[in-house]
C-alpha positions in Angstrom: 52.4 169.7 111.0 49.5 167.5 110.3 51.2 166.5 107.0 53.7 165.1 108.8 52.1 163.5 111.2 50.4 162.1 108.3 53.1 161.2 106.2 54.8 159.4 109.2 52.0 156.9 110.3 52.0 156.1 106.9 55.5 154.8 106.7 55.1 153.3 109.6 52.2 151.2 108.9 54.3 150.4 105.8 57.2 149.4 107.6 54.8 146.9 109.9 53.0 145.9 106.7 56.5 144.0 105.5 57.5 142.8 108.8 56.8 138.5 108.2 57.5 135.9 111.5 59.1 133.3 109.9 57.5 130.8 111.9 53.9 131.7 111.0 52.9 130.3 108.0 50.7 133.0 105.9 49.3 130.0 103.5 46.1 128.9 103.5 42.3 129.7 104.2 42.3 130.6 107.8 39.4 133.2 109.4 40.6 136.7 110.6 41.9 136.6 113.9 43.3 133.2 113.8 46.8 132.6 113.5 48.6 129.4 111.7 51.7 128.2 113.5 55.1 127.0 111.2 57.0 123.8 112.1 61.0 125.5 113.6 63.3 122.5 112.8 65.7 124.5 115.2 66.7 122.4 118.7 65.3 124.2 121.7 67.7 126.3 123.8 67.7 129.5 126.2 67.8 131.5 123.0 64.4 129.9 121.7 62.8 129.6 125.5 58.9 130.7 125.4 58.9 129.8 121.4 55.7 127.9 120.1 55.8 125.6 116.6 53.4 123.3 115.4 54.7 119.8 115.1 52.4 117.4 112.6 53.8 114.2 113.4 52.7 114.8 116.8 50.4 116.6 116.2 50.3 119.2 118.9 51.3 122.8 119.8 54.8 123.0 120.8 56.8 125.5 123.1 60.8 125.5 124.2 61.2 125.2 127.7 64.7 126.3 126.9 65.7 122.6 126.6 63.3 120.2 124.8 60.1 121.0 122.5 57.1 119.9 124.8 53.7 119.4 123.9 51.5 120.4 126.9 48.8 117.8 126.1 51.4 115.2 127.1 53.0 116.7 130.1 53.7 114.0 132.8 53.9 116.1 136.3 58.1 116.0 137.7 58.7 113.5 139.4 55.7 111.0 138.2 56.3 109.1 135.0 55.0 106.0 133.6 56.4 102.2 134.0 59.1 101.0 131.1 56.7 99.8 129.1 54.2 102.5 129.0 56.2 105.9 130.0 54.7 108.1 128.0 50.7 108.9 128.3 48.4 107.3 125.4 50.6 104.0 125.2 49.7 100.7 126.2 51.1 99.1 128.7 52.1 95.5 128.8 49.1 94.7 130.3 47.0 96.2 127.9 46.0 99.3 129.9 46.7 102.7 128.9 49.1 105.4 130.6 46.9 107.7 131.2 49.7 110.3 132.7 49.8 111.6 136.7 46.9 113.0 138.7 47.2 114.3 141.9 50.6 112.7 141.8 49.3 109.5 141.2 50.6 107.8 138.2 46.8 106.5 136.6 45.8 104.2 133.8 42.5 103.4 132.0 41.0 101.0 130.4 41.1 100.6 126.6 37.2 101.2 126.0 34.4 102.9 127.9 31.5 100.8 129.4 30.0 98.8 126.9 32.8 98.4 124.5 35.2 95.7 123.2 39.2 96.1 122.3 38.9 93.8 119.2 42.6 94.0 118.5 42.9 97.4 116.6 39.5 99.3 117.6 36.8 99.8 120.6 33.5 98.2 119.2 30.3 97.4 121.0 27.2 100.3 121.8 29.6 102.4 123.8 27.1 102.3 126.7 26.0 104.9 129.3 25.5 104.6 133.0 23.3 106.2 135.7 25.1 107.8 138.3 22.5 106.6 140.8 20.6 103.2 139.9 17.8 104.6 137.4 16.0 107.2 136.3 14.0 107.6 139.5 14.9 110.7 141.4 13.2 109.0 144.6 15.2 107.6 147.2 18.3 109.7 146.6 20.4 110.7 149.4 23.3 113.0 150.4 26.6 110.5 150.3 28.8 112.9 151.5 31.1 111.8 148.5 32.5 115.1 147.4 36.1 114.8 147.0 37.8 116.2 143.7 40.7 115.0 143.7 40.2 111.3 145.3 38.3 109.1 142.8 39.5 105.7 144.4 37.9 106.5 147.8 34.9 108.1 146.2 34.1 104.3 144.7 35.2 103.2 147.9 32.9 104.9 149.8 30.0 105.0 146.8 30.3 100.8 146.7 30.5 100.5 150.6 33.2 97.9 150.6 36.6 97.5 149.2 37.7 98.7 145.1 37.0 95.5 143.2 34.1 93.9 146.0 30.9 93.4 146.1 30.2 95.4 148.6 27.2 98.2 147.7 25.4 101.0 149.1 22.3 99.2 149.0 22.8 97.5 151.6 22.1 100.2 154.1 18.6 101.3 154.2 17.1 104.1 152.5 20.2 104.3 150.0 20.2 103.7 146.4 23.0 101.8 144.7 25.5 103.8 142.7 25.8 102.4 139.3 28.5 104.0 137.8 30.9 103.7 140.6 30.1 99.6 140.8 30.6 99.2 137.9 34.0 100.2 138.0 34.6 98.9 141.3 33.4 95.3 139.6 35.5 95.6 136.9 37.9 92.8 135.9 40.0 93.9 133.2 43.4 93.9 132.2 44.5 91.5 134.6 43.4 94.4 137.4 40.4 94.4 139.9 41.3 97.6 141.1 39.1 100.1 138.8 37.2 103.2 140.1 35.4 105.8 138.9 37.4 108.8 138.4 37.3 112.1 140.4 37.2 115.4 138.7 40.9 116.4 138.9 41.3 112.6 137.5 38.6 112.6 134.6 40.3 116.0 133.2 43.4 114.0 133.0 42.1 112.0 130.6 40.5 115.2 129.2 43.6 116.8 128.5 45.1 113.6 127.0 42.0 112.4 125.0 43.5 112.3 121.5 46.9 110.2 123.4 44.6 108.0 125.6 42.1 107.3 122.3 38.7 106.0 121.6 37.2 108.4 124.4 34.0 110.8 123.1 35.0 114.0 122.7 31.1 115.1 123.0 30.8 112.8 125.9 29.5 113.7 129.6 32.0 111.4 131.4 30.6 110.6 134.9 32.8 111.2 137.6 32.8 109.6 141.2 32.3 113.4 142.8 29.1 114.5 144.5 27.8 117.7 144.1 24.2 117.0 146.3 21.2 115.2 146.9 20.1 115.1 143.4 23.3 116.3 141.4 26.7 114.6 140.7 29.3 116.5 138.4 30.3 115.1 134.9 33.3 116.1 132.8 32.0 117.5 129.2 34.8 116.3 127.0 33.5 119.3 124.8 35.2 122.1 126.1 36.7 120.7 129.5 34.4 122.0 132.1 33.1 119.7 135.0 29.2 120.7 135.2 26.9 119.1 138.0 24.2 116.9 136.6 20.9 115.2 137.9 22.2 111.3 139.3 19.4 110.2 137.2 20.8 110.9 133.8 22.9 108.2 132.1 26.5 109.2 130.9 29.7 107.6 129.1 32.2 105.9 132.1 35.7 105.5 131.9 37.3 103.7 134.8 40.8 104.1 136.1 43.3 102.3 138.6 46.5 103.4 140.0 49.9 102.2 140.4 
């Protein structure tokens, strides 16, 4: 009996051993446990729906929704989609913003460069500055804002700058706070024709996370400030290494990307 047990796992393991998924490419130097993904030239339909290729000219991870081939990294959210010009997220609009895609329903765009940098016509150049969150290194004189939405990076600056998005209004004014240099800096900003900036919230900055390589010339090492509080002393930042939003001491300096709406 035990022979034939034998004798049957053998064929068996055979039998998977020949077994190939046409899709998969089997090419290459890859480590165990990874998987390469084919390019399937075939259009999507309800026979190919849940199916994954990898599309170069893209380049990005594909899978049939049973209708089109969509790359997740550039999924707009139903019912929000960009302006003529600039539908999809990563282009440049007229104006010379970028689509950065939809968050919290709110079609958002950003500006070509982080702080410190110049668009010179084909590149960002410049020292690609950093920012502190609060107005120094100083941990002195640092107070609770209350600033702790997630989703809500335009009232954040709001609040942050004490006085309208694009004014020159500022926390320091009231006593015993500091100002918030990150947020006023975006809430100063005068670019692309737009004085409307602010300093993204979470939710917002992992837009531009999951859209980095569309969006462009953003630091995939970087600890992108965002507008939302975490306490006294800490403010969260978006670690564009990996994706996860990590709070931080306000007097650490970190990359800024600012953002507007429609």
């Amino acid at each position: 009996m035990r022979r034939y047990v034998f004798i049957f796992l053998v064929l068996l393991t055979l039998g998977f051993s020949s077994l190939k998924a046409g899709a998969q490419a089997t090419s290459g130097s890859f480590k165990s446990g990874s998987v390469k993904i084919g390019y399937d030239n075939r259009a999507c339909t309800g026979t190919l729906e849940g199916a994954i290729r990898y599309n170069s000219s893209t380049p990005c991870a594909e899978f049939c929704d049973g209708t089109n081939w969509t790359c997740p990294s550039s999924t707009v959210t139903a019912g929000c989609t960009g302006p003529v010009d600039c539908a999809t997220a990563g282009n440049v609009c007229a104006d010379g913003s970028v689509f950065a895609g939809c968050a919290v329903g709110n079609v958002v765009y950003v500006t070509r460069c982080d702080f410190d940098d110049t668009w010179n016509g084909s590149t960002c150049t410049g020292t690609t500055g950093n920012q502190y969150w609060a107005n120094d290194s100083s941990s002195t004189n640092l107070v609770a804002t209350g600033v702790t939405s997630e989703t809500d990076g335009q009232a954040n600056t709001i609040a942050l700058t004490n006085g309208v998005v694009g004014g020159t209004g500022d926390s320091k004014s009231t006593a015993g706070l500091q100002p918030h240099n990150a947020a006023q800096f975006c809430a100063d900003l005068s670019m692309h024709g737009k004085t409307d900036w602010y300093l993204p919230s979470i939710a917002e900055a992992h837009v531009m996370y999951w859209h980095e390589f569309l969006i462009g010339n953003l630091n995939s090492s970087g600890r992108y400030w965002t507008s939302s509080e975490n306490s006294i002393s800490d403010a969260y930042y978006l670690n564009f290494n990996g994706g996860q939003h990590i709070f931080w001491s306000k007097s650490n300096t970190g990359p800024i990307r600012c953002m507007r709406r429609n």
